[in-house]
VOVO-364937 format. One line per field, with one value per atom (N, C-alpha, C): residue in one letter; chain; atom name; y, x, z. Coordinates in pm, whole numbers, plus 32768, in hexadecimal, padded with zeros to 4 digits. Layout:
<pts>
rest <- c(a_...)
kette <- c(A_...)
atom <- c(CA_...)
py <- c(Y_...)
px <- c(X_...)
pz <- c(Z_...)
</pts>
This chain:
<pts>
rest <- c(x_x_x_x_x_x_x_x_x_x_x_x_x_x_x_x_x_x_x_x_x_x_x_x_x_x_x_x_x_x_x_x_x_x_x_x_x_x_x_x_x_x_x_x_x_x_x_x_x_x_x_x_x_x_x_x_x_x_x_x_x_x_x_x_x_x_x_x_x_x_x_x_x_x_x_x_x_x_x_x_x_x_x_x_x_x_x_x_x_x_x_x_x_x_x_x_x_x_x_x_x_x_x_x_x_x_x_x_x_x_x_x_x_x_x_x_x_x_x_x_x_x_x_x_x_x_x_x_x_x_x_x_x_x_x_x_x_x_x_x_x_x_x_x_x_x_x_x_x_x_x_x_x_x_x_x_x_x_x_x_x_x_x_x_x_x_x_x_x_x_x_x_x_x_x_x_x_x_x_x_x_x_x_x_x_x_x_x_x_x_x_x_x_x_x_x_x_x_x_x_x_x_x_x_x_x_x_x_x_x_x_x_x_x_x_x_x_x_x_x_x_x_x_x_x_x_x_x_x_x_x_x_x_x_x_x_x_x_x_x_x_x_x_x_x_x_x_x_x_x_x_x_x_x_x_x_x_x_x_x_x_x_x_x_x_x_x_x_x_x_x_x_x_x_x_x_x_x_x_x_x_x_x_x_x_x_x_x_x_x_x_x_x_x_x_x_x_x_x_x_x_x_x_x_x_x_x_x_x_x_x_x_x_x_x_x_x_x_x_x_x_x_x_x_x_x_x_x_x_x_x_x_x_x_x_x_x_x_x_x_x_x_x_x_x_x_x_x_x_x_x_x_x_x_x_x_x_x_x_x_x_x_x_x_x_x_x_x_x_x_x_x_x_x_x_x_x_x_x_x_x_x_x_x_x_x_x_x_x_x_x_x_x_x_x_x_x_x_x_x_x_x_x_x_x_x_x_x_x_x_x_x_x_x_x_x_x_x_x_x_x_x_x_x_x_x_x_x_x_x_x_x_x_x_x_x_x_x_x_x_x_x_x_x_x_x_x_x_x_x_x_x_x_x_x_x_x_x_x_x_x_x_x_x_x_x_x_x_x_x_x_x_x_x_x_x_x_x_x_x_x_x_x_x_x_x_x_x_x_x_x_x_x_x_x_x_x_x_x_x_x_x_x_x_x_x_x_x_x_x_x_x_x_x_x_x_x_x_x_x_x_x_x_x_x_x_x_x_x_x_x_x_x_x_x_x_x_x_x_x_x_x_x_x_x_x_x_x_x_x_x_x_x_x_x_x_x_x_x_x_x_x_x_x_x_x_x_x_x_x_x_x_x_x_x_x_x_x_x_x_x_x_x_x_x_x_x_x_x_x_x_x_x_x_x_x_x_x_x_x_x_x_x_x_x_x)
kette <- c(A_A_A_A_A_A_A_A_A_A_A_A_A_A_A_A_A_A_A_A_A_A_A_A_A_A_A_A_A_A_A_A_A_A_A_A_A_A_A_A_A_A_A_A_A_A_A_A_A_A_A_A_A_A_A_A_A_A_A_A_A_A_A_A_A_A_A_A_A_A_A_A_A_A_A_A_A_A_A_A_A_A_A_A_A_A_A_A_A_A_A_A_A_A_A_A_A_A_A_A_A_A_A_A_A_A_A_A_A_A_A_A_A_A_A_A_A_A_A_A_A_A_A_A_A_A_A_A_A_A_A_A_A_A_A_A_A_A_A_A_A_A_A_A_A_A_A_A_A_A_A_A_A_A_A_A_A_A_A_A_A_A_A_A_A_A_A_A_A_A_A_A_A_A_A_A_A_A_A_A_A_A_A_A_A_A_A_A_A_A_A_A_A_A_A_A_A_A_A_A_A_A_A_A_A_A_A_A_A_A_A_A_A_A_A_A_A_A_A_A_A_A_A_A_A_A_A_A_A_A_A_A_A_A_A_A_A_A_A_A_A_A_A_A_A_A_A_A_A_A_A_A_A_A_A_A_A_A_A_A_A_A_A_A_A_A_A_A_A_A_A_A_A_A_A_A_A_A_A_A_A_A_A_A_A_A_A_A_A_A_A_A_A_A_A_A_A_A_A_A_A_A_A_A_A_A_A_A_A_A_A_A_A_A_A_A_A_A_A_A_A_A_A_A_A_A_A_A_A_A_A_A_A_A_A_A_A_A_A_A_A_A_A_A_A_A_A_A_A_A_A_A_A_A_A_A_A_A_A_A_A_A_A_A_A_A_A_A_A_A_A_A_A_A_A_A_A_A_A_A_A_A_A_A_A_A_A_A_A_A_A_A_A_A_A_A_A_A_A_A_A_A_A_A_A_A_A_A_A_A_A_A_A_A_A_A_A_A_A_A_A_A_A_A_A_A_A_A_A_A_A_A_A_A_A_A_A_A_A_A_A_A_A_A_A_A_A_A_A_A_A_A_A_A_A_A_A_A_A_A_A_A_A_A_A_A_A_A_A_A_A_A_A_A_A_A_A_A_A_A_A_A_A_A_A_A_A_A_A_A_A_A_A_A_A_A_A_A_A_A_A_A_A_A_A_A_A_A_A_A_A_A_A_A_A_A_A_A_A_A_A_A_A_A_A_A_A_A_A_A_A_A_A_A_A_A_A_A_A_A_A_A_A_A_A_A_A_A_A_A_A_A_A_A_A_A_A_A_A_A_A_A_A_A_A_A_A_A_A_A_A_A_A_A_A_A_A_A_A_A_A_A_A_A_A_A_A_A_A_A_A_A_A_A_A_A_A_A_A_A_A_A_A_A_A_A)
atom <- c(N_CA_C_N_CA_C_N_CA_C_N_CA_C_N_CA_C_N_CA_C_N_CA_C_N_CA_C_N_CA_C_N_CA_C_N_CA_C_N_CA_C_N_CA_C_N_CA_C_N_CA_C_N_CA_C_N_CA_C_N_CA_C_N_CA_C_N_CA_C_N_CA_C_N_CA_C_N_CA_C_N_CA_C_N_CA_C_N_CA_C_N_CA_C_N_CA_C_N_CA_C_N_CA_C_N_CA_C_N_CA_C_N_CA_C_N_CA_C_N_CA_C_N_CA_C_N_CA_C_N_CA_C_N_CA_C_N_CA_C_N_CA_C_N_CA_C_N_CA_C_N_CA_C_N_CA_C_N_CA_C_N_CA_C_N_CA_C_N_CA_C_N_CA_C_N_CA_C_N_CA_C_N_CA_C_N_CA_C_N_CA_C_N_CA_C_N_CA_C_N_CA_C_N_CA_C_N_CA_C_N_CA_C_N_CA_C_N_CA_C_N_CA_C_N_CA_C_N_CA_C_N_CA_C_N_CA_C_N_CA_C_N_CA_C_N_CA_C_N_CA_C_N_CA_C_N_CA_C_N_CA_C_N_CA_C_N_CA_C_N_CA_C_N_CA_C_N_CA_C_N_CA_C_N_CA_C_N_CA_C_N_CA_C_N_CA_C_N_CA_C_N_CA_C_N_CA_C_N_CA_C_N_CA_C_N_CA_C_N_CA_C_N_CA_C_N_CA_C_N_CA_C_N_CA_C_N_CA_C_N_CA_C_N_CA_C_N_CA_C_N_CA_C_N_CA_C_N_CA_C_N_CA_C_N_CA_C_N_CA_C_N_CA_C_N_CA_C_N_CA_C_N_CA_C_N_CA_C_N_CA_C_N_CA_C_N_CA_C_N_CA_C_N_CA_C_N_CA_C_N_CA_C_N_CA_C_N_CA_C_N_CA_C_N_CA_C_N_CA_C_N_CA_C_N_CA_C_N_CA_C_N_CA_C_N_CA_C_N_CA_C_N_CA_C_N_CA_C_N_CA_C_N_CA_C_N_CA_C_N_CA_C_N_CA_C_N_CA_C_N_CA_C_N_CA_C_N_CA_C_N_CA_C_N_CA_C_N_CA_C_N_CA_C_N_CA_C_N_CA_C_N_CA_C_N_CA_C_N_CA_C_N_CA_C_N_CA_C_N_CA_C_N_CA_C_N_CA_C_N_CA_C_N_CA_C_N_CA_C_N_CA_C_N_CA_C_N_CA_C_N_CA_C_N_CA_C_N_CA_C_N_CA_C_N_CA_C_N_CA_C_N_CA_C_N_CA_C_N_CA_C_N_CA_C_N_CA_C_N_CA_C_N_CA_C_N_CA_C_N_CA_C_N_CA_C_N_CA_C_N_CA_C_N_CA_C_N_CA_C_N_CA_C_N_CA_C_N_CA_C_N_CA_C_N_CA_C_N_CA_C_N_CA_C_N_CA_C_N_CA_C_N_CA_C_N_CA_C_N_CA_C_N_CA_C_N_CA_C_N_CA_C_N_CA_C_N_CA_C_N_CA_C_N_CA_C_N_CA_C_N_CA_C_N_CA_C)
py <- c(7F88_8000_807D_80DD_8162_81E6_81A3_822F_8276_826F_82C6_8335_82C4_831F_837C_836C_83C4_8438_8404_847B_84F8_84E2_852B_8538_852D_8573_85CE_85A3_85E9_8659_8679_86CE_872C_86FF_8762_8799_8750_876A_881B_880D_886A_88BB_888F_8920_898D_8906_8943_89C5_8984_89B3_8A52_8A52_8AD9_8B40_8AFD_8B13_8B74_8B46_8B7B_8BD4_8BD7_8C25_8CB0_8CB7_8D39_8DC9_8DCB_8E59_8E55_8DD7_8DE5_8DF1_8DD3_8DF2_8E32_8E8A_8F07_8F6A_8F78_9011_9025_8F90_8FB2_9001_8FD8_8FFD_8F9E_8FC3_8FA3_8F8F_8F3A_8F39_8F58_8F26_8F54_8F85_9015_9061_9011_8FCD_8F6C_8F32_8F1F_8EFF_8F41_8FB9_902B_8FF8_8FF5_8FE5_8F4E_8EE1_8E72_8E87_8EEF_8F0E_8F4D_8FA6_8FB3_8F88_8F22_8EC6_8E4D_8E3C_8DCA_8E30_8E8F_8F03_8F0B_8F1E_8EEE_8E71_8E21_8D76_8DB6_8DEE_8E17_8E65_8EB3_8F0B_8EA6_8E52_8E15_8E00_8E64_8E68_8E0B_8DA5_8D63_8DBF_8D8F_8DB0_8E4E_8E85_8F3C_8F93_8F47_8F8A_8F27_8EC9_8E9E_8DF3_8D9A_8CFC_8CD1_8CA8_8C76_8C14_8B9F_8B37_8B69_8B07_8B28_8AEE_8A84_8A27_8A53_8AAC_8AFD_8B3F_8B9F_8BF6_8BC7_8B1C_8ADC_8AB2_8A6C_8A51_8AD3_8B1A_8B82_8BA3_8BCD_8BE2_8BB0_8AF1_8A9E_8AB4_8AE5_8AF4_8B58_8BB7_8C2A_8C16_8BE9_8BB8_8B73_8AC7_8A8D_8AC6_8B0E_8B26_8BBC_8C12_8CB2_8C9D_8C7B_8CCD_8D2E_8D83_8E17_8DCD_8E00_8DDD_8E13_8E83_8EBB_8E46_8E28_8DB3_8D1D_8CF4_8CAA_8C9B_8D18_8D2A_8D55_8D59_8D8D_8D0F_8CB7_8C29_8BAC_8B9A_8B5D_8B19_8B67_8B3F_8AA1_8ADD_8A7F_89DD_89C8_8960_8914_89BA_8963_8946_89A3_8974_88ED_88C0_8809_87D8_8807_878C_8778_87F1_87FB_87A9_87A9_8734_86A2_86C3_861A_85C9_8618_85CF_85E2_8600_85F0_856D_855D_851C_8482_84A2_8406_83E3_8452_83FF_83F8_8420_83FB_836D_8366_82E5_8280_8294_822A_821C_8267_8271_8257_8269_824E_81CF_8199_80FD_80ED_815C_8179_81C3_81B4_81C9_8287_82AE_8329_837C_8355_83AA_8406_840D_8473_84DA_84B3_853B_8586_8515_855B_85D3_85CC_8619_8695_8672_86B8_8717_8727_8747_878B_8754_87DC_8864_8826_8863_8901_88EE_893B_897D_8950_899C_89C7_89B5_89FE_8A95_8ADD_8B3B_8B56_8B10_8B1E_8B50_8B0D_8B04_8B97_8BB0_8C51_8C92_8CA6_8CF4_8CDB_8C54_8BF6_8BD1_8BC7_8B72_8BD9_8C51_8CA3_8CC5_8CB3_8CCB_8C3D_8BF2_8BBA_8BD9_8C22_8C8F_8CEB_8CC5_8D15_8CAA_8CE2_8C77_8CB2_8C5F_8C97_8BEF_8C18_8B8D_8B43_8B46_8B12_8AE4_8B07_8AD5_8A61_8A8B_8A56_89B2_89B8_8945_88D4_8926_88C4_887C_8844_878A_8738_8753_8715_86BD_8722_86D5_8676_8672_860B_856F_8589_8531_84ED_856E_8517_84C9_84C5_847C_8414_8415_83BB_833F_8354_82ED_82D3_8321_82F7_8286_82A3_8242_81BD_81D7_8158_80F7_8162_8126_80DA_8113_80E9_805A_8054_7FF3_7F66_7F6F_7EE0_7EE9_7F09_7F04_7E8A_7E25_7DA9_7D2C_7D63_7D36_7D30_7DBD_7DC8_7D89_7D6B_7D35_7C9A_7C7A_7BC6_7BA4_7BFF_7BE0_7BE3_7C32_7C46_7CA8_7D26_7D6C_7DC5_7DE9_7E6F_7E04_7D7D_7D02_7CEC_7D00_7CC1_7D43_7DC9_7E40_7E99_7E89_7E95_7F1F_7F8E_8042_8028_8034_8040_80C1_80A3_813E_817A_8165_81A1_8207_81C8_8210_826C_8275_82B8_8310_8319_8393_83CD_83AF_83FD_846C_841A_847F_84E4_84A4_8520_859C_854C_85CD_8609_85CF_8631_8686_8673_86C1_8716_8700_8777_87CD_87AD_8810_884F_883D_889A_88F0_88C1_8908_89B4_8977_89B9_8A27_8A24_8A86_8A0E_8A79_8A60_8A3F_8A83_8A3D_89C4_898C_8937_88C3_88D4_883C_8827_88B1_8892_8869_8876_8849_87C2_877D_86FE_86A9_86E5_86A5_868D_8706_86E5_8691_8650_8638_8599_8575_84FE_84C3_8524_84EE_849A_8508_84EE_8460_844C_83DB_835B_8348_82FC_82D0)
px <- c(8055_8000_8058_8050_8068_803A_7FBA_7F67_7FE3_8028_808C_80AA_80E9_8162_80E2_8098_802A_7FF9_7FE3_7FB5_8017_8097_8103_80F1_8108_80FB_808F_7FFD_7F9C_7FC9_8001_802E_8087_80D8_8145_80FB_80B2_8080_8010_7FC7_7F8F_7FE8_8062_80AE_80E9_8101_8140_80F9_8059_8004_8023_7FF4_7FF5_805E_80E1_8158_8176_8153_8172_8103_80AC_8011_801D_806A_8075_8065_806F_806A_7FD4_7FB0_7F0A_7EB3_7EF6_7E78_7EB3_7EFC_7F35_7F19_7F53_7F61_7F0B_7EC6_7E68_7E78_7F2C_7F55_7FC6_800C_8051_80DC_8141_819D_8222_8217_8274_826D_82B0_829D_828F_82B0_8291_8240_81F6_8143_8101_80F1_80D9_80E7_8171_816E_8123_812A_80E4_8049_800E_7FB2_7F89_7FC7_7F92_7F97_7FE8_8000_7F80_7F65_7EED_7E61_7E5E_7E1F_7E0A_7E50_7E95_7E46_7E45_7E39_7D6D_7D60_7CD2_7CA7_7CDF_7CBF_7CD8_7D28_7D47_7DC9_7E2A_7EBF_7F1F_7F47_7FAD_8043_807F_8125_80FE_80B1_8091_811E_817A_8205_827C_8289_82E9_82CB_8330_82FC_8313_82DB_830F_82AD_82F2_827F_8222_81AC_8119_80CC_8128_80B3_8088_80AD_8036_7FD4_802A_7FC3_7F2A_7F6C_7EEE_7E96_7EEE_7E86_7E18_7E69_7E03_7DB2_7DCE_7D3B_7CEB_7CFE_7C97_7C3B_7C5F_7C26_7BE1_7BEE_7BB7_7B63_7B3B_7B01_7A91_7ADC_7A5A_7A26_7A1D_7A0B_79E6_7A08_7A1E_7A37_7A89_7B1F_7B27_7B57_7B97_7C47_7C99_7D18_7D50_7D55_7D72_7D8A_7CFA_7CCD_7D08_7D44_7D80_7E06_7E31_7EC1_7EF8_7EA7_7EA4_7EA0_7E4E_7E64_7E86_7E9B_7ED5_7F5E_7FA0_8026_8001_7FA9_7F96_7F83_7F34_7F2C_7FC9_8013_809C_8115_80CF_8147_8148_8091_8065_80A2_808B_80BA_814A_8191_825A_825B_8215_825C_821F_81BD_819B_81DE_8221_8265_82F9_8321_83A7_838F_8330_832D_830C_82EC_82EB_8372_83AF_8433_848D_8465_84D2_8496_8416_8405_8401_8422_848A_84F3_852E_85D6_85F2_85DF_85E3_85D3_85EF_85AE_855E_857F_8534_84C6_8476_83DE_83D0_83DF_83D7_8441_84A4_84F4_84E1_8471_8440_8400_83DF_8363_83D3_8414_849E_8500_84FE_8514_84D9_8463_8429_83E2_83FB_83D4_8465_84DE_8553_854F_8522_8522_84DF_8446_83BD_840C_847F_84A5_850F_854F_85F6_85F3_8642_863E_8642_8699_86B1_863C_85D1_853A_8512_8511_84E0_852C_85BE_85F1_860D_8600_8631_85B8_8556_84B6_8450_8463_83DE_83B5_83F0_8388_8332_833F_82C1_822F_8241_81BF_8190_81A8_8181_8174_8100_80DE_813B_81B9_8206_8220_822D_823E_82B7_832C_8392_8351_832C_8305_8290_8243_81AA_81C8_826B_8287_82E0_82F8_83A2_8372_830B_8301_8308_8356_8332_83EA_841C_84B2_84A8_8422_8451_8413_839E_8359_83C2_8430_847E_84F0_84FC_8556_8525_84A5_8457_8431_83E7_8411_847B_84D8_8555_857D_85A4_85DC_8576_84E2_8493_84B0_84D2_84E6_855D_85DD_8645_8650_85FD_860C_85C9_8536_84ED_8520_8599_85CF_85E1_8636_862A_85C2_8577_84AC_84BD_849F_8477_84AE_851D_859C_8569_854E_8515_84A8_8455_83B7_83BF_8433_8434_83B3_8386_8336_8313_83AD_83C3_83B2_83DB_83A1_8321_82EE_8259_81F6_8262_81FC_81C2_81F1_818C_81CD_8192_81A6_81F0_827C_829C_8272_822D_81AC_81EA_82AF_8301_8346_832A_83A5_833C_82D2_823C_825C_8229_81E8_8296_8323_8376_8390_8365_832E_82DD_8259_8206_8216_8270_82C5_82EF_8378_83D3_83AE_8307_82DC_828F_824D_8231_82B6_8318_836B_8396_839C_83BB_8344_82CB_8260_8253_8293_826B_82CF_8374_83CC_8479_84BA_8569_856B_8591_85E3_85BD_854B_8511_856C_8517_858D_8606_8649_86F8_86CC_869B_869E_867D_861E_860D_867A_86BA_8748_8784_87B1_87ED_87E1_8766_874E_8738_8715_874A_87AC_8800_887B_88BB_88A2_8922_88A5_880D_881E_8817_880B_8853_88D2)
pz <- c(8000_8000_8000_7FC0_7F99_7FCD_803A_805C_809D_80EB_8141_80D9_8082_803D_7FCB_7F8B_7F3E_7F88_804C_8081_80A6_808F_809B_801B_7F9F_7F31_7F22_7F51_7F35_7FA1_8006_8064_801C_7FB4_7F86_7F33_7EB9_7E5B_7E88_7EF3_7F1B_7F73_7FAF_7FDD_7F3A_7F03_7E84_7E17_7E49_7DD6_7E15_7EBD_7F17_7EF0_7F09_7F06_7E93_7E24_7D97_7D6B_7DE3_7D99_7DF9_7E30_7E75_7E42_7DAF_7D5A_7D6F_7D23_7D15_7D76_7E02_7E5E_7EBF_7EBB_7F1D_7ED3_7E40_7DF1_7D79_7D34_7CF3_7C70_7C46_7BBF_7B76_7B07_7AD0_7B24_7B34_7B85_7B1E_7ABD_7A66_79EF_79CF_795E_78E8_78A7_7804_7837_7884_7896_7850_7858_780B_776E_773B_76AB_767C_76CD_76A6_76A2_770C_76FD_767D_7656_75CA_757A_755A_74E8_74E2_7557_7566_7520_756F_7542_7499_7467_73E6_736C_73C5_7382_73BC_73EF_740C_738C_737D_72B1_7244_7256_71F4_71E4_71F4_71D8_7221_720A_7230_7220_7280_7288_725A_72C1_72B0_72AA_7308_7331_7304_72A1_725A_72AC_724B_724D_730E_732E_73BE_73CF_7446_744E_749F_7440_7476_74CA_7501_7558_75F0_7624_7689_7658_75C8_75A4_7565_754A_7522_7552_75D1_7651_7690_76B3_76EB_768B_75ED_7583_7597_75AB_75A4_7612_7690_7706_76E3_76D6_76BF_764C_75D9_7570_7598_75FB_7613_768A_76F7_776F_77A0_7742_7744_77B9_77D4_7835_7849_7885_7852_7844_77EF_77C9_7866_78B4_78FD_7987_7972_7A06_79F3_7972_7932_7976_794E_795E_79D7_7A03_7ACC_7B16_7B12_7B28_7B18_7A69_7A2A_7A90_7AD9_7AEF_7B77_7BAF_7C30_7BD1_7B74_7B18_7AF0_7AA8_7A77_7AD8_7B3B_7BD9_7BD2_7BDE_7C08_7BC5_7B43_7ACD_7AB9_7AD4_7AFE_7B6D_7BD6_7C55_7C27_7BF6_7BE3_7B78_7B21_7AA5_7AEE_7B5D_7B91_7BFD_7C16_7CA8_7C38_7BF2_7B83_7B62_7B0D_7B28_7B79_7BE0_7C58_7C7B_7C8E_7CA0_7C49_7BE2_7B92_7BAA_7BD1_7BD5_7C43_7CBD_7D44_7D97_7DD9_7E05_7E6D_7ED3_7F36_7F13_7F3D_7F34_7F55_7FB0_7FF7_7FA9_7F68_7F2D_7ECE_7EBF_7E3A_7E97_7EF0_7F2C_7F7E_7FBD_801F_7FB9_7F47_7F13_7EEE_7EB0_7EA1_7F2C_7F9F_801B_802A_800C_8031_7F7D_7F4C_7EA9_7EE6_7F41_7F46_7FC5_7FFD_809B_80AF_802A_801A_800F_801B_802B_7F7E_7F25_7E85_7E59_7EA1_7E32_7E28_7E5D_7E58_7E24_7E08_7DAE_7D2A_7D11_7C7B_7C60_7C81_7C42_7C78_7C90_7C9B_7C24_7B91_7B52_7B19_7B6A_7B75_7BAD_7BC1_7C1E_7B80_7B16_7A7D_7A36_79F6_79A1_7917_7909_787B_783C_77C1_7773_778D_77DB_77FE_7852_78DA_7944_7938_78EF_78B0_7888_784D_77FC_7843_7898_790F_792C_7919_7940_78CF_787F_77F2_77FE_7862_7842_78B5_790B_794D_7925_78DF_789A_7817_77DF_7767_77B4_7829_7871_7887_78D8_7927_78AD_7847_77DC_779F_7796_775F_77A3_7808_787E_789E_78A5_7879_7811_7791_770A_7707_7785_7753_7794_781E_7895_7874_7823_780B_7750_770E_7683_7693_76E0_76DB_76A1_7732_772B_7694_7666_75D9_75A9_7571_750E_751C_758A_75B5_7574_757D_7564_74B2_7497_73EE_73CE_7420_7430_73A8_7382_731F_7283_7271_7231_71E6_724A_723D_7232_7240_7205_724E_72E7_7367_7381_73C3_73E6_7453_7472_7508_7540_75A8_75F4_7633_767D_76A9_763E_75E2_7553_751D_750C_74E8_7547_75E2_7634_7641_7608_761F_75B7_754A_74D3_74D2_750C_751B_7591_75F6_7678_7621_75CE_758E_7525_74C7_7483_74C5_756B_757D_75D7_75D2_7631_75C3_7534_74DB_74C3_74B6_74AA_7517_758F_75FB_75F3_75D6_75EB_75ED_758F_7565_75CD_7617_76CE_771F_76F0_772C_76DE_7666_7627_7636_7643_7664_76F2_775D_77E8_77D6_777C_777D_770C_76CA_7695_76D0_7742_77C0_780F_7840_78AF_788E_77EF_77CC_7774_7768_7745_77DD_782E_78CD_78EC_78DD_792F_78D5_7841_77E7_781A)
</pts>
């Protein structure tokens, strides 16, 4: 059983959400200036005009359209809360591959619990408290790890079964594809962080 260790995640997961949502429910604005310019560019894909301010990736600016499209949103209320969502989805795609990588059970949250209480976090990861397309996307290098390293660990399995043979999708080699097409989707820096981050554990 797992409940222990899930209820300590579900514990971080909601200090985390708090933690990083502090712009939005103390000051009730934008925390970082190019909020502003993403705002208008989404703004933008609302008239019609794609890439209003020259080519850059679009996959926040797409996400939030769609929200705002199917839901009338306001883009504003979007982008004001948006971040508490990609905080979740940044610790939960880290705390996956640590717990792949790890043997001990607790070692992913134990991390993730000095990550949320170091003093670093606040000066190196506050703009996670903005919803910007770098930030929006940083779980994408942990997901191209997290299958990589799946892909690389049951390659055997596969090679036995004569899997790639007989025609069959390996679903590790698939969802690392589709990480690594959206961390390009999302923003440059992201994919070099996930080149990085699976080259060193290759």
């Amino acid at each position: 059983m797992r409940a222990g260790e899930y209820s300590v995640l579900a514990v971080i997961l909601i200090f985390g959400m708090m933690y990083f949502s502090y712009g939005t429910s103390q000051v009730h604005s934008y925390g970082f200036g190019d909020s502003y310019v993403h705002h208008a560019w989404i703004h933008g894909l609302t008239e019609g005009n794609v890439f209003s301010d020259g080519v850059y990736p679009e996959g926040m600016h797409c996400f939030i359209y769609c929200l705002y499209a199917m839901f009338r949103i306001r883009i504003y209320s979007i982008m004001l809360f948006l971040q508490c969502i990609h905080v979740t989805v940044f610790l939960l795609s880290a705390y996956c591959l640590m717990r792949e990588i790890f043997k001990w059970r607790y070692s992913a949250v134990l991390v993730l619990t000095l990550y949320l209480t170091m003093d670093f976090t606040v000066s190196s990861m506050a703009r996670l408290q903005t919803t910007l397309p770098m930030e929006f996307g940083l779980h994408t290098q942990f997901l191209c790890t997290l299958y990589l390293v799946r892909y690389l660990k049951y390659a055997e399995r596969n090679t036995k079964t004569n899997r790639f043979l007989n025609g069959e999708l390996n679903e590790n080699l698939l969802l690392f594809t589709m990480s690594l097409t959206a961390s390009i989707v999302s923003h440059y820096y992201v994919t070099i962080m996930a080149f990085v981050f699976c080259l060193s554990f290759a």
